[in-house]
MDTraj code that builds the backbone (N, CA, C; nanometers):
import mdtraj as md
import numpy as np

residues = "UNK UNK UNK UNK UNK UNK UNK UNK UNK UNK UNK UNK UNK UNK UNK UNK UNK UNK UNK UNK UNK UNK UNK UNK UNK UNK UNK UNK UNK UNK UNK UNK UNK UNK UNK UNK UNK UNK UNK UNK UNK UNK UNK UNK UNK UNK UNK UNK UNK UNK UNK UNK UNK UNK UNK UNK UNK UNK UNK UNK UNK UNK UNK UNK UNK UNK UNK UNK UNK UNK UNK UNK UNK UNK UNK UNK UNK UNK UNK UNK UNK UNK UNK UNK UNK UNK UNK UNK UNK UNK UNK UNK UNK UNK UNK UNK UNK UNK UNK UNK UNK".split()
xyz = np.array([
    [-0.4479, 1.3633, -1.3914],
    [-0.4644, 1.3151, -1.2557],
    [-0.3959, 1.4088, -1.1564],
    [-0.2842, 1.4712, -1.1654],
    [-0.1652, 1.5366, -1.1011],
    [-0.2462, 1.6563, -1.0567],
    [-0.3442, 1.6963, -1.1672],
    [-0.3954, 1.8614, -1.2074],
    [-0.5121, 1.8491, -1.1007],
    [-0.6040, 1.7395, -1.1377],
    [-0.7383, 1.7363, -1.0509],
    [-0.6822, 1.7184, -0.8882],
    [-0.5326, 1.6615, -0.8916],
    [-0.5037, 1.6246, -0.7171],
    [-0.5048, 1.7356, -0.6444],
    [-0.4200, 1.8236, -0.7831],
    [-0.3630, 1.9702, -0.6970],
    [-0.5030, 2.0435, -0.6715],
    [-0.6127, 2.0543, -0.7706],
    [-0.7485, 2.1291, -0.7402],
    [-0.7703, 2.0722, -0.6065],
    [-0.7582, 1.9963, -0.6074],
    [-0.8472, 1.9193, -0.4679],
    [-0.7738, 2.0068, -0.3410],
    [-0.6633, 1.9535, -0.3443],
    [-0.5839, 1.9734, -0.2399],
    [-0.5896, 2.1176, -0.2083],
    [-0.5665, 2.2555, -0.3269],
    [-0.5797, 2.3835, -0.3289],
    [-0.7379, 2.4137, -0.2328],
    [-0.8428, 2.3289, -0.2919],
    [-0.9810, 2.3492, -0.2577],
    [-0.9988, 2.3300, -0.1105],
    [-0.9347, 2.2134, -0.0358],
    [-0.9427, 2.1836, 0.0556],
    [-0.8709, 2.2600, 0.1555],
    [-0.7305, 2.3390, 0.1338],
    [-0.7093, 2.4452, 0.1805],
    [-0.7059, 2.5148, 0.2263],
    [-0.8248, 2.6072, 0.0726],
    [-0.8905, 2.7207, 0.1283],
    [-0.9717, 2.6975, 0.1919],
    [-1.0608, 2.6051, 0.2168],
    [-1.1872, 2.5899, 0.3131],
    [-1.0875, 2.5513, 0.4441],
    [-0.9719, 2.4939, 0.4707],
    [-0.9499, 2.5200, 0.5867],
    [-0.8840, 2.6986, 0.6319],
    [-0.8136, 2.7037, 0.5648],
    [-0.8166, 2.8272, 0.6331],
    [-0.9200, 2.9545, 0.6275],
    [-1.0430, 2.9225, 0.6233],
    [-1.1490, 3.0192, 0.6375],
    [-1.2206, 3.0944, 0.5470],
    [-1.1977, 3.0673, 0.3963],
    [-1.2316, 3.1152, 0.3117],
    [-1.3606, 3.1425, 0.2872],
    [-1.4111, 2.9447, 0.3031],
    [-1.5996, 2.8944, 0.2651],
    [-1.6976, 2.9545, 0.4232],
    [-1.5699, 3.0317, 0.4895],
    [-1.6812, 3.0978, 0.6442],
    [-1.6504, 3.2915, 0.6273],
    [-1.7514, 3.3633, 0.5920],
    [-1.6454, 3.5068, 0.5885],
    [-1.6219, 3.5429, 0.7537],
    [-1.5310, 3.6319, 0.7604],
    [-1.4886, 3.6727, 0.8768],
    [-1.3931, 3.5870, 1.0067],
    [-1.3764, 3.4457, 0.9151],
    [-1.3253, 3.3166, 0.9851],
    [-1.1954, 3.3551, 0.9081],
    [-1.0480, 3.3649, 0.9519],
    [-0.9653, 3.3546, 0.8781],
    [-0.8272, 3.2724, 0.9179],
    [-0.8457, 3.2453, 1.0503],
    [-0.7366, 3.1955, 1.1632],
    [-0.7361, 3.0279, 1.0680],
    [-0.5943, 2.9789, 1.1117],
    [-0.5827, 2.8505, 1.0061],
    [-0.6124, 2.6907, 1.1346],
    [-0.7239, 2.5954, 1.0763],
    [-0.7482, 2.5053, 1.1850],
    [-0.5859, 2.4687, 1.3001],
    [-0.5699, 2.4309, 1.4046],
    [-0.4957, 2.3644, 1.4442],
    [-0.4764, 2.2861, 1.5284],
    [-0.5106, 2.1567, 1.4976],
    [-0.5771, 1.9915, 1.5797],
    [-0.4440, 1.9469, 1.6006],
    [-0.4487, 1.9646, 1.7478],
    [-0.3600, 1.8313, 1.8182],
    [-0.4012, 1.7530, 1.8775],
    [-0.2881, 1.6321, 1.9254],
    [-0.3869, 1.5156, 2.0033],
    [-0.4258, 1.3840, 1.8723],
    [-0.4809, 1.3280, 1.9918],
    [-0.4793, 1.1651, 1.9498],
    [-0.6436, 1.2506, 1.8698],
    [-0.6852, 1.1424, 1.7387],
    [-0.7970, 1.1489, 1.6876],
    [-0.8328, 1.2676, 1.6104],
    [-0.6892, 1.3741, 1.5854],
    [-0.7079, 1.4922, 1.5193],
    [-0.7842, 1.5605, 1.6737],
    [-0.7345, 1.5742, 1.7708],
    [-0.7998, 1.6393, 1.8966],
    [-0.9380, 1.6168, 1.9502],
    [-1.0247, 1.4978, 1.8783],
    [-1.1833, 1.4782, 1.8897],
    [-1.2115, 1.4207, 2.0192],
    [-1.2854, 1.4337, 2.0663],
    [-1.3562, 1.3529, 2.2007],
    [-1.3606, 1.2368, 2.1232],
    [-1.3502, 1.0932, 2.2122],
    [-1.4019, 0.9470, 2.1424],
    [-1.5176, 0.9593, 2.1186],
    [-1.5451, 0.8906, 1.9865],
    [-1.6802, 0.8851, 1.9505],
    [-1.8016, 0.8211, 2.0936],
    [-1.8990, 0.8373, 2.0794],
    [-1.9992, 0.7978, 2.1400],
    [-2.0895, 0.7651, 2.0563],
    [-2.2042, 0.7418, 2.1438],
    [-2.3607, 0.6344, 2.0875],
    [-2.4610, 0.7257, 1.9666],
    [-2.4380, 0.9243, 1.9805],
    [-2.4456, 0.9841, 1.8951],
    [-2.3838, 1.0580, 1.8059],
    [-2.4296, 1.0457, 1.6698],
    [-2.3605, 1.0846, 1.5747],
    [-2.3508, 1.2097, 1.5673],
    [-2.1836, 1.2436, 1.4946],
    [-2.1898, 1.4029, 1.5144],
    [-2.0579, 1.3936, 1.4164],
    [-2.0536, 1.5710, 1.3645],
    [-1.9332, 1.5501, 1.2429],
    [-1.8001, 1.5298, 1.3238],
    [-1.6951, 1.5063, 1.1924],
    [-1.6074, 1.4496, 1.2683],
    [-1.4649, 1.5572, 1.2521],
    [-1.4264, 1.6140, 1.2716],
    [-1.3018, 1.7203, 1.2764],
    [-1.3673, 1.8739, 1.1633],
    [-1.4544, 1.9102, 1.1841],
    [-1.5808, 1.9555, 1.1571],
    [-1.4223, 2.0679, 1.0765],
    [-1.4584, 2.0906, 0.9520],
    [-1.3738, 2.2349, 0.8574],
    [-1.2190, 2.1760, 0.8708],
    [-1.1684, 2.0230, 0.8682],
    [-1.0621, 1.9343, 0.8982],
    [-1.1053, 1.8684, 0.7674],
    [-1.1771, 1.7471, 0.8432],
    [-1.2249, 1.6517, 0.8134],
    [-1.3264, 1.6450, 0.7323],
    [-1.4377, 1.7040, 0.7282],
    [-1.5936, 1.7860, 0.7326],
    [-1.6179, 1.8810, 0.7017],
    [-1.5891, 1.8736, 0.5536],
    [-1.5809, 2.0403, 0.5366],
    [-1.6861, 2.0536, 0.4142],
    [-1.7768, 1.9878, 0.3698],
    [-1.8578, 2.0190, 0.3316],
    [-1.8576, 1.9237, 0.1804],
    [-1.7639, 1.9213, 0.1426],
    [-1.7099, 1.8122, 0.0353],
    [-1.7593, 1.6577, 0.0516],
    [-1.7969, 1.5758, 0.0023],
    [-1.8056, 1.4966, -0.0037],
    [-1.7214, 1.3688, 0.0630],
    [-1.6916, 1.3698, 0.1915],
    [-1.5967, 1.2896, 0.2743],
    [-1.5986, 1.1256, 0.3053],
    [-1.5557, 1.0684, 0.3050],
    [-1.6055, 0.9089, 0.3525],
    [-1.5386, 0.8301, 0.4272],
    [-1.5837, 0.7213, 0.4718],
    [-1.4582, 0.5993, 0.5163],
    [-1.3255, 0.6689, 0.5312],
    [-1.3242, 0.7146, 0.6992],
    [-1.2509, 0.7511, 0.7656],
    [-1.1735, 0.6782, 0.8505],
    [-0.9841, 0.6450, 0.8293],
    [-0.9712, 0.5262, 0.8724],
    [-0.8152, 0.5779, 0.9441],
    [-0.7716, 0.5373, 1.0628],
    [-0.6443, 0.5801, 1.1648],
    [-0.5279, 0.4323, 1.1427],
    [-0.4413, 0.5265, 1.1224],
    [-0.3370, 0.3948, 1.1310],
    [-0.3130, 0.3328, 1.2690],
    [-0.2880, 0.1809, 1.2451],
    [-0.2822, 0.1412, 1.4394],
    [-0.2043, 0.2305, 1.5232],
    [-0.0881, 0.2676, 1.5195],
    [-0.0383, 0.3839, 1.6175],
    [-0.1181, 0.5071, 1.6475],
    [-0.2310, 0.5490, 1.5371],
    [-0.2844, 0.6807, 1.5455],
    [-0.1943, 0.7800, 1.4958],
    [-0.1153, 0.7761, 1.4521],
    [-0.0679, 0.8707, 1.3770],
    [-0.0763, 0.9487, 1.2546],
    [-0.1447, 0.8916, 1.1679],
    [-0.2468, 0.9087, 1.0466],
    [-0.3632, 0.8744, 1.0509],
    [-0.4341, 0.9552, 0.9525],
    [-0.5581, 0.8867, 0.9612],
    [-0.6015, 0.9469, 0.7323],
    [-0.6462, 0.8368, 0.6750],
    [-0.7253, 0.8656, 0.5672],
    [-0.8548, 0.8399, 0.5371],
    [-0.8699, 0.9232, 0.4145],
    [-1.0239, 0.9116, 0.4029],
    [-1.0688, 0.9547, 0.2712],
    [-1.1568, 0.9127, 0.2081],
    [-1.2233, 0.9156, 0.0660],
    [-1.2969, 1.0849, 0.0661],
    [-1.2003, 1.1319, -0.0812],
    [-1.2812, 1.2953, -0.1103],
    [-1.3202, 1.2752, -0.1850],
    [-1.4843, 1.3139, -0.2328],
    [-1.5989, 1.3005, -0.3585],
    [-1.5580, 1.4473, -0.4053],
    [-1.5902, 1.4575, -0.5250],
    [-1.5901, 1.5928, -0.6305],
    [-1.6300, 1.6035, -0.7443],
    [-1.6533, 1.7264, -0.7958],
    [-1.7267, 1.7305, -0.9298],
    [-1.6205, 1.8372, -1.0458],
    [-1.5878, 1.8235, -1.1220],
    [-1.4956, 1.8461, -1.1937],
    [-1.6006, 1.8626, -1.3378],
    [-1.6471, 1.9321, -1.3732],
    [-1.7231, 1.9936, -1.4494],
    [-1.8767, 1.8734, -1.4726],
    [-1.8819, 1.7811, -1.5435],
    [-1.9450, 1.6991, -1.5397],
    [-1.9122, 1.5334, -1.4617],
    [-1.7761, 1.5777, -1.4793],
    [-1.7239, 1.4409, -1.3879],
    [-1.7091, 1.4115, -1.3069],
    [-1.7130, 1.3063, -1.2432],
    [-1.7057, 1.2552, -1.0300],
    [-1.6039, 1.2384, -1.0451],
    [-1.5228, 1.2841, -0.9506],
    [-1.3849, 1.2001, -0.8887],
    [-1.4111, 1.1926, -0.7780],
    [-1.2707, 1.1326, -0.7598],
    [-1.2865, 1.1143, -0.6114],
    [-1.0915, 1.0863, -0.5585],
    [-1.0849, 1.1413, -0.4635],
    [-0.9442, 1.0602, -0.4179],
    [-0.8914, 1.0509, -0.3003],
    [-0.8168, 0.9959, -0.2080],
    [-0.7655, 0.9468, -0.1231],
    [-0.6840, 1.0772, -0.0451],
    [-0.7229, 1.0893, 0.0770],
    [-0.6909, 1.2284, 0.1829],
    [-0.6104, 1.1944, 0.2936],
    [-0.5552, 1.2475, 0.3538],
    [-0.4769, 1.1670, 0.4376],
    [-0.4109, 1.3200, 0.5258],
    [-0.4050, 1.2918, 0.6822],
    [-0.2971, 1.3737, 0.7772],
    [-0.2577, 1.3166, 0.8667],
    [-0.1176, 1.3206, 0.8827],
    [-0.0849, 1.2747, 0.9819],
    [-0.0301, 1.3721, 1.0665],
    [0.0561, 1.3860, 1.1911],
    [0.1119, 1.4483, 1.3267],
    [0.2211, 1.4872, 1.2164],
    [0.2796, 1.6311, 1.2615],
    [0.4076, 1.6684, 1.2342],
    [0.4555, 1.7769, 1.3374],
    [0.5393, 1.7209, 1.4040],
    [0.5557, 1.7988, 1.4901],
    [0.4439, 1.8242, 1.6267],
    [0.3684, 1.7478, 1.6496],
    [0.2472, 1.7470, 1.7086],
    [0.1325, 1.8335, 1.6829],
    [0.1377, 1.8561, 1.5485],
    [-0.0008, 1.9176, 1.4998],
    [0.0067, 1.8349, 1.3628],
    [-0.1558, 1.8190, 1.3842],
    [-0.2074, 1.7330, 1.2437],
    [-0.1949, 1.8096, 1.1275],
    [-0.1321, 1.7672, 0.9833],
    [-0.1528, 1.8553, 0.9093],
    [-0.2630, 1.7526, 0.8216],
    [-0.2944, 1.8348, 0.6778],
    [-0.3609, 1.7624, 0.5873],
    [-0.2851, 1.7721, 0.4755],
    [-0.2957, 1.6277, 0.3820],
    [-0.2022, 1.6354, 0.2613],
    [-0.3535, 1.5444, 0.1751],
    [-0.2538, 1.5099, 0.0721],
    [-0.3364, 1.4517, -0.0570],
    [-0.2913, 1.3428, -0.1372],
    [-0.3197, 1.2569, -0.1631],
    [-0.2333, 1.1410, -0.2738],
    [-0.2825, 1.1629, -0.4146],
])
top = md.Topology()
chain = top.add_chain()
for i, resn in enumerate(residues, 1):
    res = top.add_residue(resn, chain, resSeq=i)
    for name in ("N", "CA", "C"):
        top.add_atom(name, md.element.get_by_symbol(name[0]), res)
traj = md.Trajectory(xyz[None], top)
């Protein structure tokens, strides 16, 4: 469990800091309420797009009442197997980071 967390977390990473884009190499950095997003509106659109949205399998995206965290369900494939596990960033220092459970 420990091994597949750390893949995840390693995976998720590198796609933020620019790996899964070539010539992208600068590391995301979201401040602000909502991970820095405009409030949602009436159309749909991704949501902290190479954050949040990074191409992985993401889900049920959920903010703690203060807004200070927010988690969310990661899908994955691990040779033949699905996992899946629980994502989570909160404010540090007034920039959102991303961690992993």
């Amino acid at each position: 469990m420990k091994r597949t967390n750390l893949l995840l977390t390693v995976l998720i990473a590198l796609y933020i800091v620019g790996w899964s884009q070539p010539g992208k190499s600068e590391l995301l950095e979201l401040t602000g309420p909502y991970l820095g997003q405009e409030p949602l509106g009436l159309i749909p659109e991704l949501f902290a797009p190479g954050f949040i949205s990074t191409g992985l399998s993401e889900a049920v995206c959920n903010f703690t009442p203060d807004g200070q965290e927010v988690y969310f369900n990661v899908a994955y494939s691990v040779g033949k197997d699905a996992k899946s596990c629980i994502a989570f960033s909160k404010i540090v220092d007034g920039i959102w980071i991303l961690l992993s459970s």
